[in-house]
C-alpha positions in Angstrom: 40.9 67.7 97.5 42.6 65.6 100.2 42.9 63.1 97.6 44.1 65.1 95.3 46.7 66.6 98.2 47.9 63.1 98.5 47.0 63.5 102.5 47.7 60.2 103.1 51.4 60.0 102.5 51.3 63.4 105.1 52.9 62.1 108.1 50.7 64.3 110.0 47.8 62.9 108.4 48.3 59.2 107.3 45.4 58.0 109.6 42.6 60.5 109.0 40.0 60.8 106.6 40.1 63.2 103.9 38.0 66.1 105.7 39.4 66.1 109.2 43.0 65.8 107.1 42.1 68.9 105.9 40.8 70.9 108.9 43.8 69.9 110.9 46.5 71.0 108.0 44.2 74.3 107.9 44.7 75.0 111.6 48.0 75.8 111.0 47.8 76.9 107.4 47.6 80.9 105.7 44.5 80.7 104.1 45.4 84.2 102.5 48.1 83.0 100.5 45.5 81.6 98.0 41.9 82.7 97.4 39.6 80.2 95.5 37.0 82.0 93.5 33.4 80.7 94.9 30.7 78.5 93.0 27.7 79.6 91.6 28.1 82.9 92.0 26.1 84.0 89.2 22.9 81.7 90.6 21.5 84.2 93.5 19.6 80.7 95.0 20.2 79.1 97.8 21.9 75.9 96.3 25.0 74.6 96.8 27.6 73.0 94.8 31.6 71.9 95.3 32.3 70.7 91.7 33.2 73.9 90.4 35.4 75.0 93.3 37.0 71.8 92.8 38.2 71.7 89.7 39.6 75.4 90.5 41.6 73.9 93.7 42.8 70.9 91.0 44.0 73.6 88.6 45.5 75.6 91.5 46.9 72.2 92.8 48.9 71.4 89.4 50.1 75.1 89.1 51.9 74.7 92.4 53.2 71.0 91.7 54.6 73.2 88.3 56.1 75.9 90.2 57.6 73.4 92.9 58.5 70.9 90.2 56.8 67.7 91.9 54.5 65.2 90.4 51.1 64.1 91.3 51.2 62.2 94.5 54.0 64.4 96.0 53.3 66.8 99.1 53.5 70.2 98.2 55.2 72.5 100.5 52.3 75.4 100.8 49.9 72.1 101.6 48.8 73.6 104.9 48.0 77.0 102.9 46.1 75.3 100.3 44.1 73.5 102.6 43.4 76.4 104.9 42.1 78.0 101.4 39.8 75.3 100.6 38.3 75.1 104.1 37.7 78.9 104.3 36.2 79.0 100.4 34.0 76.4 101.3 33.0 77.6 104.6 32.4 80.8 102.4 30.3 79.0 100.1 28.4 77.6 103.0 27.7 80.8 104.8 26.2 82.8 101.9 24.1 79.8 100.8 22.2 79.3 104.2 22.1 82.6 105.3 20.0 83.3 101.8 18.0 80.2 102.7 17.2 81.7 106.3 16.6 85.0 104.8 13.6 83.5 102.4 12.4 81.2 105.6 11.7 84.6 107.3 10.8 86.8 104.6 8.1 83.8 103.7 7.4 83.1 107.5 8.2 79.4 106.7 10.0 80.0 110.6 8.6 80.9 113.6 9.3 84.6 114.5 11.0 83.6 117.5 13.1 80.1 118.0 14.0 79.4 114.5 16.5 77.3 114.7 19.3 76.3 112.3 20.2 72.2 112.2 23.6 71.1 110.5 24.3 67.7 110.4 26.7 65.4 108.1 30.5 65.3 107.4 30.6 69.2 107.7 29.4 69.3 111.1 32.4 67.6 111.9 34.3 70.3 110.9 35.0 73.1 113.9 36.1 75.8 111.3 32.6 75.6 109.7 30.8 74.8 112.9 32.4 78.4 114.3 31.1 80.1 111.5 27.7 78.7 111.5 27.5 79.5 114.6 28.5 83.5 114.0 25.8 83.2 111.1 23.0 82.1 113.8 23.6 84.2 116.6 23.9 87.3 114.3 20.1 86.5 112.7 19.0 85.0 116.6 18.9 81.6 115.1 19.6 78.8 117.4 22.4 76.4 116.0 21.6 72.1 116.5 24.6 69.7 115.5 25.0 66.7 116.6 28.1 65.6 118.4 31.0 65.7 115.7 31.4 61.5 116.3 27.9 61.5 115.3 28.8 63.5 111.7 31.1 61.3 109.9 28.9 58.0 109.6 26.3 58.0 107.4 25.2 54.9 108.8 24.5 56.2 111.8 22.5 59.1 110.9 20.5 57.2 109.3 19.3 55.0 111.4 19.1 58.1 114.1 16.4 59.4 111.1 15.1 55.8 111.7 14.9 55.7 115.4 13.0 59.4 115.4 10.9 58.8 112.9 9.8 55.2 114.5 9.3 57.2 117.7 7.0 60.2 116.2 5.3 57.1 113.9 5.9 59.1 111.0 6.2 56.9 107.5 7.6 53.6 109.6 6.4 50.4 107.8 5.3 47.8 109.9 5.5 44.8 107.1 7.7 44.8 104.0 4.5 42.6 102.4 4.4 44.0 98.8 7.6 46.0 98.7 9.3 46.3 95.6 13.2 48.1 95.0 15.6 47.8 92.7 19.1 48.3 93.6 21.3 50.5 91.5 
């Protein structure tokens, strides 16, 4: 979405990646001047997917480039309302999909009755909007809410290796010789 928003040539936004573009134009944005209809609605599971919601944003995207007679790559003026939309539908989206997943870990006592705890970790932990209302979904089913430090979110890199380092540490899986290893890159 930020690339489709042309965030980049934002002068509020030329240096930041295309998520924390987006949280930052949504601070400021009315996310009730647009509603974006939510994925998978008809799939009462506890997956997720953004493809769908995506090409509804793109659609809503070229209606407003239409109605404010710009082309692709130019900054539409209700940018900060159509971000603000996005982050709130996929916040949405979020929400209703772990709080299902949380509802079968209990009804399946998968958790443990008391401190069950909730871990989000990735680019959308970065993300304060959705951190907020992760949080409001733990507290409200006594979950306890784990994210790493937001610095920590945004590198892939790094959370892998963090997997590496814990998993070295607990021994779990860690290969000690690469003897007899065989991968093909794709």
């Amino acid at each position: 979405v930020a690339r489709r928003l042309s965030l980049r040539k934002h002068p509020e936004c030329h240096s930041m990646a295309g998520g924390q573009a987006i949280e930052h134009l949504a601070q400021t944005g009315n996310q009730e001047r647009l509603t974006f209809r939510l994925p998978m609605r008809q799939y009462r599971n506890c997956d997720f997917s953004f493809s769908g919601l995506q090409n509804i944003v793109n659609n809503a995207i070229v209606q407003k480039e239409k109605e404010e007679g710009i082309q692709e790559g130019e900054i539409l003026s209700c940018v900060k309302d159509v971000a603000a939309a996005v982050q709130h539908a996929v916040a949405v989206h979020i929400i209703q999909r772990t709080y299902r997943a949380m509802l079968f870990c209990i009804k399946n006592s998968i958790l443990p009755s008391k401190n069950a705890t909730l871990v989000v970790s990735g680019g959308v932990a970065s993300n304060q909007y959705i951190r907020k209302v992760l949080q409001n979904l733990a507290d409200a089913n006594d979950f306890a809410l784990l994210c790493p430090p937001p610095r920590l979110c945004t590198d892939n890199g790094v959370m892998i290796a963090w997997n590496g380092i814990e998993r070295l540490r607990a021994g779990l899986g860690v290969l000690h010789s690469t003897a007899g290893i065989r991968y093909e890159p794709r």
